[in-house]
C-alpha positions in Angstrom: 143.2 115.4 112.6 146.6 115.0 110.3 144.1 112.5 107.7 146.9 110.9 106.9 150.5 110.7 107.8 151.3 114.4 106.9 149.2 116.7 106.3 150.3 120.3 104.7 147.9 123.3 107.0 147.7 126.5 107.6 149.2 125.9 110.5 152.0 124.3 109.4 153.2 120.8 108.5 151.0 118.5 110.5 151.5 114.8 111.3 149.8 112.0 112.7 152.5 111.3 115.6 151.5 114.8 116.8 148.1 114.4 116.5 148.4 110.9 118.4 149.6 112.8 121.5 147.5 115.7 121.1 144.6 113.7 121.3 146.2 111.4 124.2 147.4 114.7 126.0 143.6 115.7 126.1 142.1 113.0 127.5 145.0 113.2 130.5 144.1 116.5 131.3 140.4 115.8 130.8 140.9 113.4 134.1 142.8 114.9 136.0 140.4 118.1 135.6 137.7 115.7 136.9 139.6 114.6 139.9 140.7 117.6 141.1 137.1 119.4 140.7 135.4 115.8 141.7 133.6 117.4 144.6 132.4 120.4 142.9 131.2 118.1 139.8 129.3 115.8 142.2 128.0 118.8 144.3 126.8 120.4 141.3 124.9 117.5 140.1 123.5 116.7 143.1 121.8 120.4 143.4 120.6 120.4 139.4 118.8 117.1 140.4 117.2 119.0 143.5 116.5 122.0 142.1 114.7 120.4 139.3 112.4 118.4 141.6 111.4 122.3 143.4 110.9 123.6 139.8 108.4 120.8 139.0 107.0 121.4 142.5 106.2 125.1 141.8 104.4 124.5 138.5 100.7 123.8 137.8 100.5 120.8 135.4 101.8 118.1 137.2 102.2 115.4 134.1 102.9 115.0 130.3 100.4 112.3 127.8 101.1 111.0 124.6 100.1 109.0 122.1 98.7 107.5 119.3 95.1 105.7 119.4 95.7 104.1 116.4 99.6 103.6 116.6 101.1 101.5 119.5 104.4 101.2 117.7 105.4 104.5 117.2 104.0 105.5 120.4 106.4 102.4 121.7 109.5 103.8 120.0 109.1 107.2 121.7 108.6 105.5 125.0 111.5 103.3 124.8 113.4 106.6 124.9 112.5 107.7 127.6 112.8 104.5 129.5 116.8 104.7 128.3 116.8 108.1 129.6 115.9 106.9 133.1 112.8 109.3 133.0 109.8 107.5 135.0 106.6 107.1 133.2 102.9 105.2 133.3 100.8 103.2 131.2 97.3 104.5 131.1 94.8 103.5 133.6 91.7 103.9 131.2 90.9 106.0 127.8 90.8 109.8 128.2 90.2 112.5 126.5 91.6 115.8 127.7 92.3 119.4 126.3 90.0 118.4 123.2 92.6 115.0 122.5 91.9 111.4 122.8 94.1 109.1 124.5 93.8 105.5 124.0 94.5 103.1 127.1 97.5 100.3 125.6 98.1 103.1 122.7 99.6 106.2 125.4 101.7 107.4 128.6 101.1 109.5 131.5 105.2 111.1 132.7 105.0 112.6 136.0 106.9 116.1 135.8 107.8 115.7 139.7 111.2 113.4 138.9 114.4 113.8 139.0 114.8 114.1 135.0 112.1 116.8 135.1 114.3 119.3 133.4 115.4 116.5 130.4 111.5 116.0 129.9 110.6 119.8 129.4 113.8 120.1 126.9 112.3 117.3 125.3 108.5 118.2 124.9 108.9 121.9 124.5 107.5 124.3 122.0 110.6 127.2 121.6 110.4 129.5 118.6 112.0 132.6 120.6 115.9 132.3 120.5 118.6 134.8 121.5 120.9 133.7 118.2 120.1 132.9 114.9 123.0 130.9 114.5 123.2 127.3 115.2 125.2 124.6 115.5 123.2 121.6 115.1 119.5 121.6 114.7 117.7 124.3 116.3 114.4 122.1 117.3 114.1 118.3 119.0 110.0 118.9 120.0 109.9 114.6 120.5 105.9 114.4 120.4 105.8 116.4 117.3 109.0 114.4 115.5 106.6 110.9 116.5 104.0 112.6 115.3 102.0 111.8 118.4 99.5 113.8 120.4 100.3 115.6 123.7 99.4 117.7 125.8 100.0 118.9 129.8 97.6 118.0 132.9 97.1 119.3 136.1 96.7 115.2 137.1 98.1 112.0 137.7 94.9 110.4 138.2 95.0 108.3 134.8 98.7 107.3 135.5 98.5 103.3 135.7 101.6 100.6 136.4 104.7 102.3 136.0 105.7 101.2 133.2 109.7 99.3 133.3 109.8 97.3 130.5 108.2 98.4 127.1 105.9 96.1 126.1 106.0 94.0 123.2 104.0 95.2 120.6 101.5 92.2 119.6 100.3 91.2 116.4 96.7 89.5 115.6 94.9 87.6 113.2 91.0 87.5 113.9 90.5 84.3 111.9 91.0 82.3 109.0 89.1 83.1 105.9 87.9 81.5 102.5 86.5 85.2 101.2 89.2 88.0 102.2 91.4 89.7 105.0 91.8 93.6 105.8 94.3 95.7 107.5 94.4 99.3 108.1 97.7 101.5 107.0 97.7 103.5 110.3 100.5 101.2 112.1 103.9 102.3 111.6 104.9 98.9 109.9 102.4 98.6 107.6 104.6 99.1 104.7 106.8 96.3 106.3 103.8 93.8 106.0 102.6 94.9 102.9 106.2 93.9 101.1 106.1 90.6 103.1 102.6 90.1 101.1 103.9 91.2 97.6 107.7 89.5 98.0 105.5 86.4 98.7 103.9 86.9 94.9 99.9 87.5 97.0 97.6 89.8 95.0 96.8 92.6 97.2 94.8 96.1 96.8 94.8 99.4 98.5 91.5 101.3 99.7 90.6 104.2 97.4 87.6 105.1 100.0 86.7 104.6 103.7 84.0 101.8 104.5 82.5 99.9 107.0 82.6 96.2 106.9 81.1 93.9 110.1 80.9 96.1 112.3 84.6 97.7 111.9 85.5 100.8 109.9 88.4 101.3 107.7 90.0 104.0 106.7 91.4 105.6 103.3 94.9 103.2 101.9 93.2 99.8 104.2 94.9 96.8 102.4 93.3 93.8 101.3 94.1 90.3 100.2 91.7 88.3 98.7 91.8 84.2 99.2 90.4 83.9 95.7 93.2 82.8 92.6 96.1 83.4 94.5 99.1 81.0 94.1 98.7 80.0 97.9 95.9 77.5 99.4 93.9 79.3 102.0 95.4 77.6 104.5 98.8 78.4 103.8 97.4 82.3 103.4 96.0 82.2 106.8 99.2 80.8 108.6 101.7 83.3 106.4 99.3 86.2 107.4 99.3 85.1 110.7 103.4 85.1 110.7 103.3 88.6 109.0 100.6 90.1 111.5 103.2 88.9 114.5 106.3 90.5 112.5 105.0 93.7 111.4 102.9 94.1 114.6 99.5 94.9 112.9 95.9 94.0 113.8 94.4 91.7 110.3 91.0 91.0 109.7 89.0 88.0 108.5 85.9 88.5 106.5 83.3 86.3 105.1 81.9 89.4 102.6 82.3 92.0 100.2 79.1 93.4 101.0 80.2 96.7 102.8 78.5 100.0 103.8 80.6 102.5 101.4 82.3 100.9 98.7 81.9 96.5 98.1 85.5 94.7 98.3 84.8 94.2 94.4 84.4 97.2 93.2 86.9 99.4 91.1 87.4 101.5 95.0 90.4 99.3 95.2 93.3 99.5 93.4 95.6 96.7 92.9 99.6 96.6 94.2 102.5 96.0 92.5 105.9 94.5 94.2 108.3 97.3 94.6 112.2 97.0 93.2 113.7 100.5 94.8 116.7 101.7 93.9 118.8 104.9 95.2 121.4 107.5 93.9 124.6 107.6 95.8 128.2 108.8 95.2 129.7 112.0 94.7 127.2 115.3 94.4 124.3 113.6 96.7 124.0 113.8 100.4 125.6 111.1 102.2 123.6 111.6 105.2 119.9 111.8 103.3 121.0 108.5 101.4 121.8 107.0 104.7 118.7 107.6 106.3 116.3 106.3 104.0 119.1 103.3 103.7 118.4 102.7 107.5 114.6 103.0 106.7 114.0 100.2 104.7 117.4 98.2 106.3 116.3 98.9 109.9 112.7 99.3 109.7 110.6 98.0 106.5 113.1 95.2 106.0 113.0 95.9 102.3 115.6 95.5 100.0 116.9 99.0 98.5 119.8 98.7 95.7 122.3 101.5 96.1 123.5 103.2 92.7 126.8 105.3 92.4 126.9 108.4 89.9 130.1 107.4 88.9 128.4 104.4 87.1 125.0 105.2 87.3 124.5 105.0 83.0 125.9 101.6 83.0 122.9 100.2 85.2 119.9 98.7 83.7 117.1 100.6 85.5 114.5 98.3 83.6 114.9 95.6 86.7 113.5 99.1 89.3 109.8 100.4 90.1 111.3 103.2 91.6 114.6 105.4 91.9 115.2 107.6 94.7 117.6 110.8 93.7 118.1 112.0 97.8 118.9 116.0 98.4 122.1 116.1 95.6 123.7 119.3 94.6 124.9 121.1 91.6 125.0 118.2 88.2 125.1 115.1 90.1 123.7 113.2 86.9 124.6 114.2 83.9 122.9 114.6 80.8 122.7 111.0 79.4 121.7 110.2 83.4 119.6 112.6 83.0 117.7 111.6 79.7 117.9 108.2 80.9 115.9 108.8 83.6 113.3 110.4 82.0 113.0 107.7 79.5 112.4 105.1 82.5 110.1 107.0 84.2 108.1 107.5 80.8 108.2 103.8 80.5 106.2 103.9 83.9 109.0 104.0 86.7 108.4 106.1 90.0 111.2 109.3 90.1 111.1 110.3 93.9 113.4 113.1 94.4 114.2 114.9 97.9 115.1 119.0 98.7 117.3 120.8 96.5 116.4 118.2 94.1 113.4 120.0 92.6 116.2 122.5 90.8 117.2 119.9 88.6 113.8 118.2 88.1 112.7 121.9 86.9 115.5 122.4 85.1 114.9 119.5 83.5 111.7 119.7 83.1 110.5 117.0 85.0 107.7 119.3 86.5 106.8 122.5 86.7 107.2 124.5 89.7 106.9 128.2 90.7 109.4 128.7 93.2 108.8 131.2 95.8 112.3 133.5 96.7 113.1 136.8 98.4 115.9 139.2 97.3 118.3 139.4 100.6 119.0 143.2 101.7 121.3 143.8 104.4 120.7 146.9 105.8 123.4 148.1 108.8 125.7 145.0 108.2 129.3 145.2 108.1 131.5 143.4 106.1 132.4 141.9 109.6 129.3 140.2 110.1 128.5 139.4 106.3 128.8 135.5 107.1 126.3 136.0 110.5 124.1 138.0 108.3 123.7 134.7 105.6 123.9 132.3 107.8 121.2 133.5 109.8 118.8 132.6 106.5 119.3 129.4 106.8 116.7 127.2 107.9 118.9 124.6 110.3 116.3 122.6 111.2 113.0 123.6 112.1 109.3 122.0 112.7 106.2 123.2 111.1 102.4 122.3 110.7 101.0 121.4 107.5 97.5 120.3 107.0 96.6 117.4 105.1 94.1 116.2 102.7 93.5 112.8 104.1 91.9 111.3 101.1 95.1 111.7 98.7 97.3 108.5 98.4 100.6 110.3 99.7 98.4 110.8 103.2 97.3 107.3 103.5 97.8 105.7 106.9 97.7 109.4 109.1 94.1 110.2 110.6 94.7 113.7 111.9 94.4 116.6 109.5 97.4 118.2 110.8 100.9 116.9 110.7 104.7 118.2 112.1 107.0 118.5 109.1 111.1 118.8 109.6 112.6 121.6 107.2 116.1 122.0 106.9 116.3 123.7 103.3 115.2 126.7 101.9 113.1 125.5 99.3 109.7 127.3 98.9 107.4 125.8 96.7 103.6 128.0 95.5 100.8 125.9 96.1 98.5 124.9 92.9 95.4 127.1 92.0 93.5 123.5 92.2 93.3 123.0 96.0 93.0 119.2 95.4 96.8 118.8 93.8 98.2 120.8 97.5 97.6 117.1 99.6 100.2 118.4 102.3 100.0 122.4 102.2 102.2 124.8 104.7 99.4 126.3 107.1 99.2 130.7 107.4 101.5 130.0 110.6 102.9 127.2 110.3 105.9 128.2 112.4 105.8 125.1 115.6 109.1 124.9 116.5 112.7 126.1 115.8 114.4 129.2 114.7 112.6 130.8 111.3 114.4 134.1 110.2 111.9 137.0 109.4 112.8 136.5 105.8 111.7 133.2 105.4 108.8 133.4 107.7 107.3 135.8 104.9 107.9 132.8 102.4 106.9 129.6 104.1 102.9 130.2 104.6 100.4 128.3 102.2 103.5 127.1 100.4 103.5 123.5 99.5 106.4 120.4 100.3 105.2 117.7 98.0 104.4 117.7 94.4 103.5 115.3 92.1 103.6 115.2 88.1 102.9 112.1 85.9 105.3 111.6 83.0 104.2 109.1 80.1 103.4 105.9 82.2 105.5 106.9 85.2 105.4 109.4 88.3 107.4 112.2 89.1 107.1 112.9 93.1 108.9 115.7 95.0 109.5 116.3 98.7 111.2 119.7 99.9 111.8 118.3 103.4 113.4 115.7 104.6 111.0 113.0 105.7 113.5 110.5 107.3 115.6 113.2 109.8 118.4 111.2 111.4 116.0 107.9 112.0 114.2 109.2 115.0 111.7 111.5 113.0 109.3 108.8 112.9 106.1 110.7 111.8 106.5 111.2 108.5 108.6 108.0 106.7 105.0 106.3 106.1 105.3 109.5 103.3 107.9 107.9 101.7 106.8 104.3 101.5 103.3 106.0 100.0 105.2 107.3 97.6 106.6 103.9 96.9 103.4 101.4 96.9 100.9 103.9 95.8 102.4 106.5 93.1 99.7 104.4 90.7 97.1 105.9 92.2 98.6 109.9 91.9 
């Protein structure tokens, strides 16, 4: 690409005529490749579709289930995938439980491995940590189940495969009633965070479960929202029929009750914390990544439907942060902000604003000394390199993308909404963090292998254990919140953006 008219180069003077017929030269001889080999293209695809179907008829487990018992929408988005990638799949004929995991009928999929896609689903569902590189291109792991954060597992059986499914089915929102006392929702749904803005841009009081109870015969878990009917600026009518609308938009299950009286902790107690509305802004422009901006952009654009206010470096101390709850500084590098920036931000989140900052990020906040953090590094030896492969030698370091297990301590705000102990963490950054001697400040801790898929050099293998990818330090009024890894990979990484938006609502409570 010339980039312009004319473009000095190492290979000379470059212009945009030339690349003009460069690019239309190409695509000529890209065709007329195609025709002449059109038989051997077709032939070829034809036997990688056959050959595929004798591979799946050779193996043992005959099918693929996923799924989330408390998640149809996530579980939803993964299948819709599939079902654009032509691969055949079922709805589940009843519950089941099998290897050790539960499957909920409407909440999981059975996909047959005999199909013709047979060898797209095993690229997709795969566990590989064994490679024979260590450099890569692109990412270097795309384990679907684990990015959704969903269970899975193989079975020798299509016995629990229901209708196939060909349309993905709407997922349905519900109201059990209308109430004159209070209405509860758990956080497990993926858009939860979308319903609980509705509420608060609507100007309803609403609180956030500190504790699990039980209430009419229903439990509810740790972060459950409620709304009471009492002294809000809507009738109860009018709360029941907005609730209603938000239920059917945000694709959530609410509950009427008709009591506080609970088994655990009453809906009156001090167990539930109220919400504030949230006014998020993020830092953009020059020394930030574009791409980490633009995902948690598409996140609350796509997704939440929330409205996030975009802030350029290059006037960043001109904006009045006063009108923001929080401001998100994505992975930046080098001295993005500046000093005043810098001491303007810590200012506001002394004031009581939420700072969450993203990857190589925690640099500045330590330099800064926005938190303290004890930063785990080895000292690189290269032993039988050549200057030759000096750049092969680095670049096999770096972390390009990888998926590994931490373990969760589900009674921490960051973890509201997740149910499982164990969750499937993106890393593409080298950024090692020590755990805290107080177990109870390590909510998402590394596990002593936490290695699940991707390429890991031997280096940082010996680094990552135990090690932690969130921290959290309060500042005067305010909140200083850290995350190593990148929670919102490239839109599809669905399991862990409900960290962010607990960052968001629930910083209060850290």
């Amino acid at each position: 690409s010339s980039r312009g008219h004319i473009q000095e180069s190492e290979n000379g003077i470059l212009t945009f005529p030339f690349t003009i017929r460069n690019q239309f030269t190409t695509a000529l001889s890209t065709i007329a490749a195609a025709q002449g080999m059109r038989t051997k293209i077709l032939k070829y695809q034809r036997d990688f579709f056959a050959n595929a179907r004798k591979t799946a008829a050779k193996e043992k487990q005959n099918a693929i289930v996923f799924g989330d018992s408390k998640d149809a929408a996530k579980t939803n988005a993964l299948a819709e995938i599939l079902h654009r990638h032509q691969i055949k799949f079922h709805s589940l004929k009843q519950d089941a439980t099998i290897n050790g995991k539960t499957f909920k009928k409407g909440h999981g999929y059975l996909v047959p491995l005999n199909q013709q896609n047979h060898t797209l689903i095993n690229a997709m569902f795969e566990k590989r940590t064994t490679f024979t590189d260590s450099l890569f291109y692109d990412i270097s792991a795309w384990t679907f189940p684990l990015a959704f954060n969903l269970e899975y597992t193989t079975t020798n059986t299509t016995s629990n495969a229901g209708a196939e499914v060909t349309e993905i089915p709407e997922n349905e929102g519900s109201i059990s009633g209308s109430s004159d006392y209070a209405y509860l929702f758990e956080w497990h749904e993926y858009f939860t965070p979308k319903a609980l803005n509705m509420i608060l841009e609507k100007g309803l009081r609403a609180k956030v479960a500190k504790r699990r109870f039980s209430l009419e015969n229903q439990f509810f878990d740790y972060g459950s929202i409620m709304i009471p009917v009492a002294n809000q600026s809507m009738s109860s009518e009018e709360i029941y029929n907005f609730l209603s609308q938000v239920a059917q938009e945000s694709q959530i299950s609410i509950k009427a009750v008709g009591t506080g009286l609970s088994q655990g902790i009453d809906l009156g107690s001090n167990n539930f914390e109220g919400l504030q509305k949230a006014a998020v802004a993020i830092v953009v422009g020059n020394g930030t990544a574009s791409y980490d901006a633009g995902e948690i952009w598409h996140l609350f654009d796509q997704r939440y439907q929330m409205k996030l206010t975009k802030i350029d470096v290059d006037y960043f101390n001109r904006v009045d942060l006063s009108r923001y709850t929080t401001l998100i500084v994505p992975n930046m590098y080098g001295s993005a902000l500046d000093k005043g920036a810098t001491e303007k931000i810590k200012n506001w989140v002394k004031d009581g604003g939420t700072l969450i900052a993203y990857k190589n990020t925690a640099k500045w906040l330590e330099r800064n000394e926005f938190m303290s953090m004890d930063f785990k590094e080895a000292k690189l030896t290269a032993t039988n390199i050549n200057y030759e492969n000096k750049e092969n030698f680095y670049g096999a370091q770096q972390t390009g993308g990888a998926i590994f297990e931490a373990k969760l301590d589900l009674s921490h705000p960051i973890n509201y909404g997740y149910h499982k102990p164990y969750v499937a963490m993106f890393r593409k950054t080298n950024v090692y963090l020590e755990a805290d001697e107080q177990s109870f400040n390590n909510p998402i801790q590394y596990t002593a292998k936490p290695l699940l898929s991707g390429y890991h050099s031997k280096i940082n293998a010996t680094l990552i254990p135990n090690t932690v990818p969130f921290k959290t330090n309060g500042m005067g009024r305010g909140q200083v919140i850290l995350f190593t890894d990148n929670t919102n990979f490239r839109a599809f990484w669905y399991g862990t953006n409900k960290f962010l938006a607990n960052a968001i609502f629930f910083a209060d409570l850290m």
